[in-house]
C-alpha positions as CSV (number, residue, x, y, z in Angstrom):
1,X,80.8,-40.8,-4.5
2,X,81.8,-40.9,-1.0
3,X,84.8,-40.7,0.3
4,X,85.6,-44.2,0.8
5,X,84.8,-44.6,-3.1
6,X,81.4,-45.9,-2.4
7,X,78.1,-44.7,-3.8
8,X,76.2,-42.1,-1.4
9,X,73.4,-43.0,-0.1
10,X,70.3,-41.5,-1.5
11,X,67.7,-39.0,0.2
12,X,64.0,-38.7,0.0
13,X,61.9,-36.3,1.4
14,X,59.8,-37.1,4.1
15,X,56.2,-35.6,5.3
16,X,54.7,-35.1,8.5
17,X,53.0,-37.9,7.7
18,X,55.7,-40.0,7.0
19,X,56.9,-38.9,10.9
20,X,53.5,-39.3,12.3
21,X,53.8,-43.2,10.9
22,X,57.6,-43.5,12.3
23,X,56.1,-42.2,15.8
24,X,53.9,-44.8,15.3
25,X,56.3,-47.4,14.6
26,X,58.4,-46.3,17.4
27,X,55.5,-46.9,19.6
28,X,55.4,-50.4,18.5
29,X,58.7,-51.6,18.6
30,X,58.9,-50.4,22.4
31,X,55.6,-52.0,23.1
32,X,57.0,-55.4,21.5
33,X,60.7,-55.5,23.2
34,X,59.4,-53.2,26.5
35,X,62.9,-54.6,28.3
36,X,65.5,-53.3,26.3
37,X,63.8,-49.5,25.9
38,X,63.3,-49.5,29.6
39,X,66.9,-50.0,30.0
40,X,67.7,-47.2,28.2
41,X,65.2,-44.7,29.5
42,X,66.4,-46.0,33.3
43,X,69.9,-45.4,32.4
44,X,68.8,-41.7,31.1
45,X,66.5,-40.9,33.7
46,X,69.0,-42.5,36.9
47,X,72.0,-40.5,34.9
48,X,69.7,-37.1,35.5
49,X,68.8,-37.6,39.0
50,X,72.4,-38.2,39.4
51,X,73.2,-35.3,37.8
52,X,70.8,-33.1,40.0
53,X,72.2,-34.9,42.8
54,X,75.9,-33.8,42.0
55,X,75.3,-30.4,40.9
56,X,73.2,-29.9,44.3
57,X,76.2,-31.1,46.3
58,X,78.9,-28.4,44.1
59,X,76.2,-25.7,44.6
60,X,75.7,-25.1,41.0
61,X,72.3,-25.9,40.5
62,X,71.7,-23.8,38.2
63,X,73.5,-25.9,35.2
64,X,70.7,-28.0,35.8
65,X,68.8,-26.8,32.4
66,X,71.9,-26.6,30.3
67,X,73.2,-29.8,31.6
68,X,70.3,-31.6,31.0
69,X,70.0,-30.0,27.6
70,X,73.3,-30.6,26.9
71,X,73.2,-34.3,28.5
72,X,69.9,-35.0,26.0
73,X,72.2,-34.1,23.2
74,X,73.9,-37.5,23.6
75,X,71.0,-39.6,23.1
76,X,71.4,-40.4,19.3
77,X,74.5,-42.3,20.4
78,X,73.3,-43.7,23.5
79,X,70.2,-45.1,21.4
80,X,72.1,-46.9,19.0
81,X,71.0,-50.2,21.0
82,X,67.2,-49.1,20.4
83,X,68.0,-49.0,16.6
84,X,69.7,-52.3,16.3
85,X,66.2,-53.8,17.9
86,X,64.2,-52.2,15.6
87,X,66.2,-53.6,12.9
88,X,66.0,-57.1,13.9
89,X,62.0,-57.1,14.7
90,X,61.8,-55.4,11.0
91,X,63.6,-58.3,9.5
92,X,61.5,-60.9,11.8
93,X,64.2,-61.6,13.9
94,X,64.5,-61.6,17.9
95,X,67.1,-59.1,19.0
96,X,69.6,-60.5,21.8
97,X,71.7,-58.5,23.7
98,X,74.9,-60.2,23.0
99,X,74.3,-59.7,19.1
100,X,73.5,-55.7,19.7
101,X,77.3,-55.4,21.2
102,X,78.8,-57.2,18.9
103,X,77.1,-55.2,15.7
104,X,77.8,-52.1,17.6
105,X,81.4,-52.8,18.7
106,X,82.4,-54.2,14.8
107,X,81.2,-50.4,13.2
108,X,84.6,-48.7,13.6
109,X,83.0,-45.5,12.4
110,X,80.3,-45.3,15.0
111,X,83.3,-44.4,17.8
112,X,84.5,-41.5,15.6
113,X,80.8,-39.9,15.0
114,X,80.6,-40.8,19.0
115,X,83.5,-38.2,19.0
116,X,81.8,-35.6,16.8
117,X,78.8,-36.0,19.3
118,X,80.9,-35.6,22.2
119,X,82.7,-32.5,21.6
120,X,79.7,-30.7,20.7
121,X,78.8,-31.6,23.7
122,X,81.5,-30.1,25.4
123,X,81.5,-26.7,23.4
124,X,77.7,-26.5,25.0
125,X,78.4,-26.8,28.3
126,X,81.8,-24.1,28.0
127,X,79.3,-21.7,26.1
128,X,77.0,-21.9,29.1
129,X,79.9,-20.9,31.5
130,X,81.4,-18.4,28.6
131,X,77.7,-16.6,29.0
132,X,77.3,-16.7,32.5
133,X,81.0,-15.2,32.7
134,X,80.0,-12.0,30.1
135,X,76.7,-11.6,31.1
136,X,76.3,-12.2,34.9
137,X,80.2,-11.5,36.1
138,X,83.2,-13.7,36.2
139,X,82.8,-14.9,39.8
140,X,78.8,-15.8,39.6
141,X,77.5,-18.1,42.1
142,X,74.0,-19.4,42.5
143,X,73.4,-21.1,46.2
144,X,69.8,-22.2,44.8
145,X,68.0,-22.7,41.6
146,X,65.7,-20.1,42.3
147,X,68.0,-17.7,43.2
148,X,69.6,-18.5,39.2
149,X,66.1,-18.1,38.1
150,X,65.5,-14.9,40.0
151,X,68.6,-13.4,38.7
152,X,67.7,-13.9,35.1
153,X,64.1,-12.9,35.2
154,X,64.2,-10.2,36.6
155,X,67.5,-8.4,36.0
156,X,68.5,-6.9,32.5
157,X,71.7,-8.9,32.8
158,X,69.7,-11.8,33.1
159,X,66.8,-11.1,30.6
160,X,70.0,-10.8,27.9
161,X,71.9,-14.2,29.3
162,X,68.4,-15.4,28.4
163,X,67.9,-14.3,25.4
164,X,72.0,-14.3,23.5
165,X,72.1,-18.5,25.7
166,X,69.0,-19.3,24.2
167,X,70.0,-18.7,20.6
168,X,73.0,-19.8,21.2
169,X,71.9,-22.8,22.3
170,X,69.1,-23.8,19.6
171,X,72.0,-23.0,17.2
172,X,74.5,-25.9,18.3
173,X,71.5,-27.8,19.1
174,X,70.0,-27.5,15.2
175,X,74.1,-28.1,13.8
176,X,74.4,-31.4,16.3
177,X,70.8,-32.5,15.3
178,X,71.6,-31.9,11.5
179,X,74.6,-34.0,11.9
180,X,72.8,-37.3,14.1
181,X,69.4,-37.3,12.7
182,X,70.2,-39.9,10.6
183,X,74.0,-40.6,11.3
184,X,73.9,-43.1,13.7
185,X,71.2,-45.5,12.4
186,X,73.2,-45.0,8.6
187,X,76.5,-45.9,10.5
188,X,74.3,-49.2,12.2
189,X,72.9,-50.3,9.1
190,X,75.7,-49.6,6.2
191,X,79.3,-49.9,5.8
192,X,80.5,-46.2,5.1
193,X,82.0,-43.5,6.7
194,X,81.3,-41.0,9.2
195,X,82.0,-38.2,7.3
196,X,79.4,-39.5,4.4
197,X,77.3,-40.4,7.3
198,X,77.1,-36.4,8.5
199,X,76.8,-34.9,4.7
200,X,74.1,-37.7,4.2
201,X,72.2,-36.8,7.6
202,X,72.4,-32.4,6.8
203,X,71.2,-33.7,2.9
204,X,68.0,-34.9,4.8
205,X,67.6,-32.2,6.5
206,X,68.2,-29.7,3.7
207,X,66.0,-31.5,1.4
208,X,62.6,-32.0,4.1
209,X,63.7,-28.5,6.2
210,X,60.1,-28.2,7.9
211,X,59.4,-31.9,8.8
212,X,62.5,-32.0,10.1
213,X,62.7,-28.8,11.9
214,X,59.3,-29.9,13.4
215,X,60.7,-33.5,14.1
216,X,63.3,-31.3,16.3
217,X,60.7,-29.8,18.1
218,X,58.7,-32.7,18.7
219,X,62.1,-34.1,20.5
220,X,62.8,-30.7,22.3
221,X,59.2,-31.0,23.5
222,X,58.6,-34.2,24.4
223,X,62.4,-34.7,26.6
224,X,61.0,-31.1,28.3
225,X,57.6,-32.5,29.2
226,X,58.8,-35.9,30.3
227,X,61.9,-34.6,32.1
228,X,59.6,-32.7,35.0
229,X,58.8,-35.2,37.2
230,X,62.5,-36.2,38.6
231,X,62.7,-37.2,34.8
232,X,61.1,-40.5,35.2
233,X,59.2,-39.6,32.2
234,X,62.7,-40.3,30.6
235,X,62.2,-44.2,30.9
236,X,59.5,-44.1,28.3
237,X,59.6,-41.3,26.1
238,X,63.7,-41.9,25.7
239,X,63.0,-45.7,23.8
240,X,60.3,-44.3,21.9
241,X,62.4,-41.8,20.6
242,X,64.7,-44.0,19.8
243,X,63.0,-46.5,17.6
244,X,61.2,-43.8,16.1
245,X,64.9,-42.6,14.9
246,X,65.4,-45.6,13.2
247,X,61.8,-45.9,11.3
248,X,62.6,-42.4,10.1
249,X,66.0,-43.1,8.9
250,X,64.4,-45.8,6.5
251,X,61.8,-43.3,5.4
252,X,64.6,-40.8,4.6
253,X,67.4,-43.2,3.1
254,X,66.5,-45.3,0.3
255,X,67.4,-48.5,0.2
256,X,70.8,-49.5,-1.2
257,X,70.8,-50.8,-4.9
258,X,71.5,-54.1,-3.7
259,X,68.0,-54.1,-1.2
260,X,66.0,-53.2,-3.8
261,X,63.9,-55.5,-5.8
262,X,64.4,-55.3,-9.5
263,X,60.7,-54.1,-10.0
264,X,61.3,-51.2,-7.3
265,X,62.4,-48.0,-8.9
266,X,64.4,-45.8,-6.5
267,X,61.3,-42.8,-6.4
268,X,61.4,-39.3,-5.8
269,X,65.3,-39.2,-4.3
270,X,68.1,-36.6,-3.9
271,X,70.9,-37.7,-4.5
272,X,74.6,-35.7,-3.5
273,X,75.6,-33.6,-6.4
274,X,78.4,-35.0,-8.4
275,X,81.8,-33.1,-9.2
276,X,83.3,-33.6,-12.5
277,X,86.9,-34.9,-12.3
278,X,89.7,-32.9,-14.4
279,X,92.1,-33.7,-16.1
């Protein structure tokens, strides 16, 4: 049981496949409501130029990569409108803005995972600093990009900031994806708690490790590639991520009792390991 004295939602494991046919899905849903994913890939890609823009004008260019790392970290919660479409067009209705807000606004527990997400967030960025302090001095100042890049190819201080930020790094990165991957669209779609929502999300992961490790690198990949080019690739790869999120989250959670027809046995699930009560 949860928490909140509900039942726990129940994990299945998932394939490559089953990711393969969420991409595809993914795909779909952006193809069929183009407007509302192109929103939210503008509002990523304008929020990275502006980024760029700001760290240019502080001369500290080079957070550009763990920024925009970092600032990638947040899309789970920034997505949760590309969910809510894909849940509409899977039910066969039309999705309306207005009715996106007000689903999103009424789940209470959405603003507390947003919290979760958001100080992760900020441990990233004060681990980047943290390194740069140990590894590169106190006081270090970059006036370029290249000059940051210089430093850290081809210094031993540098080649070790490199190596200690990098794992580091993939390590918050792999705890904050364990705790989203399916978080946010559970939090969407049921009434339970965030805490049941994060336990649920690491059970998926536990349960399908190399799917889901590779699902991570997909991501990782596909935001690198698509960030290069001023990160317009942003407007498109973003949504399709997105919706992909939420076609995966139905792979990996079964339906609740009530969804499922009588005929429908629940399949090859995990469910959370009970605790017998004393007393």
């Amino acid at each position: 049981m949860s928490i909140s004295g509900k039942v726990d939602p129940v994990v299945r494991p998932v394939t490559v496949a089953d990711i393969a046919e969420a991409l595809g899905q993914g795909l779909r849903d952006f193809q069929a409501a183009p407007a509302y994913g192109l929103a939210f890939g503008a509002f990523y890609a304008v929020g990275g130029m502006l980024i760029m823009a700001c760290l240019t004008a502080l001369h500290m260019v080079y957070f550009a990569y763990p920024l925009a790392a970092g600032f990638a970290l947040l899309g789970p919660f920034v997505a949760l409108g590309l969910y809510e479409v894909s849940r509409q067009r899977e039910v066969g209705r039309k999705p309306s803005v207005m009715q996106i807000v007000g689903l999103v606004r009424s789940r209470s527990e959405l603003g507390w995972m947003a919290f979760v997400t958001l100080f992760l967030f900020v441990i990233w960025m004060y681990q980047v600093r943290l390194l740069i302090a140990l590894f590169l001095g106190i006081g270090a100042s970059f006036g370029s990009l290249q000059e940051f890049i210089s430093v850290v190819l081809t210094t031993n201080e540098g080649l070790v900031f490199l190596a200690v930020g990098n794992c580091v790094g993939a390590a918050l990165a792999l705890v904050l994806f364990s705790l989203t991957v399916v978080s946010f669209p559970l939090l969407l779609d049921r009434d339970v708690d965030v805490v049941t929502a994060m336990i649920t999300s690491v059970r998926a992961v536990v349960t399908s490790p190399l799917p889901m490790i590779g699902w991570a690198a997909t991501i990782v990949l596909l935001l690198a590639v698509s960030a290069l080019p001023y990160f317009l690739g942003l407007v498109v790869t973003l949504p399709i991520l997105g919706h992909t999120t939420w076609h995966l989250y139905r792979k990996i959670v079964a339906p609740a009792a009530a969804e499922l027809p009588a005929s429908e046995p629940a399949g090859n699930v995990v469910p959370m390991p009970q605790v017998a009560s004393r007393g």
